[in-house]
C-alpha positions as CSV (number, residue, x, y, z in Angstrom):
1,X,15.8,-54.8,62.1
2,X,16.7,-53.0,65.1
3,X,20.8,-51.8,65.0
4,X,21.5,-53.7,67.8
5,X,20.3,-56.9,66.4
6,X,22.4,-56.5,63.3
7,X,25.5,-56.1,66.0
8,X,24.3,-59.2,67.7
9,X,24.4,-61.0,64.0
10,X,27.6,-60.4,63.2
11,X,29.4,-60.8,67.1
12,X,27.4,-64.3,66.8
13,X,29.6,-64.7,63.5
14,X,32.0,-63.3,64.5
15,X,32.1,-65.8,67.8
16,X,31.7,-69.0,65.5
17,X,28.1,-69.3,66.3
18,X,27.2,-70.1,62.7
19,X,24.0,-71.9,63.2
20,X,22.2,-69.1,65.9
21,X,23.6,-66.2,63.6
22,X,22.2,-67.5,60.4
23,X,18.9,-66.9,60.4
24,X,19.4,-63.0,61.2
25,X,21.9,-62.8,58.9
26,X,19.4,-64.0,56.2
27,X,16.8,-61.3,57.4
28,X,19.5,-58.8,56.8
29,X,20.5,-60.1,53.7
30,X,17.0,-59.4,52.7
31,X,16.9,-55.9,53.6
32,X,19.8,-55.1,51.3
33,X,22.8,-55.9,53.7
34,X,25.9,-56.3,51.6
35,X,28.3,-57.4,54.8
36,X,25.4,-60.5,55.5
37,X,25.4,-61.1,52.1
38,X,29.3,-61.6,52.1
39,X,29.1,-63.7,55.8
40,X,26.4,-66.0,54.3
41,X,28.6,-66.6,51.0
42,X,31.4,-67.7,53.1
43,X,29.2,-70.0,55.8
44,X,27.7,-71.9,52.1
45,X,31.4,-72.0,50.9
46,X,32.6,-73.6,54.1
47,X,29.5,-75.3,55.2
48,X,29.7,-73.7,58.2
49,X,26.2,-73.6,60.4
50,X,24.4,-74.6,57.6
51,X,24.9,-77.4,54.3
52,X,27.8,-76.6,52.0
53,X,26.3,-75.0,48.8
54,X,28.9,-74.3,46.8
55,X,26.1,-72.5,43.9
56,X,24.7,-70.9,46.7
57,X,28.2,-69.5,47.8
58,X,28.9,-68.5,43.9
59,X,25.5,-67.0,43.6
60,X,26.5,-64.3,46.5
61,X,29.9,-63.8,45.3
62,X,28.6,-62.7,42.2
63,X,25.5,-60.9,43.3
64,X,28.0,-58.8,45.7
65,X,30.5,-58.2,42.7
66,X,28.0,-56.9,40.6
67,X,27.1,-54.6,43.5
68,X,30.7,-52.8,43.9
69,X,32.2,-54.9,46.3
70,X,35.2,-56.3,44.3
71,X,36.8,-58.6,47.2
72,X,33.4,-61.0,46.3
73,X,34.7,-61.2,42.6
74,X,38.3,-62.3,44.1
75,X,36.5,-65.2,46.5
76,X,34.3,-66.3,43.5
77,X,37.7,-67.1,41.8
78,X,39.6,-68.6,44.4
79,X,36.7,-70.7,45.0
80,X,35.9,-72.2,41.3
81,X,39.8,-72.0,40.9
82,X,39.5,-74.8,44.2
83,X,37.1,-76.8,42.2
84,X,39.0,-77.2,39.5
């Protein structure tokens, strides 16, 4: 994917355009992007542009964790903390 269409991914999230950004955030997350990986763990955790998943939202945090990025570890916690 072309830089400028990961830009336009992440201004669409960034502009609370959930549902249009998803699907290129999803092709990013395939190609290994760590930052679409975090932004679609949040939009499951919220349910926001797409169904609220809370196993899917887990299921990032932890893949992200276990790839160096220790702020996922931090929102896995708060968030199973939240469910009690």
């Amino acid at each position: 994917m072309a830089y400028n269409q990961n830009q336009d991914a992440f201004s669409l999230y960034r502009s609370n355009r959930y549902t249009e950004a998803y699907q290129p955030l999803l092709d990013m997350e395939r190609q290994g992007s760590l930052e679409a990986t975090f932004c679609l763990a949040y939009m499951y955790q919220e349910g926001l542009g797409v169904a609220k998943d809370i196993g899917a939202a887990l299921s990032r945090y932890r893949s992200l964790g276990n790839n160096g990025v220790p702020r996922a570890w931090f929102y896995a916690g708060a968030l199973l903390e939240q469910m009690g």
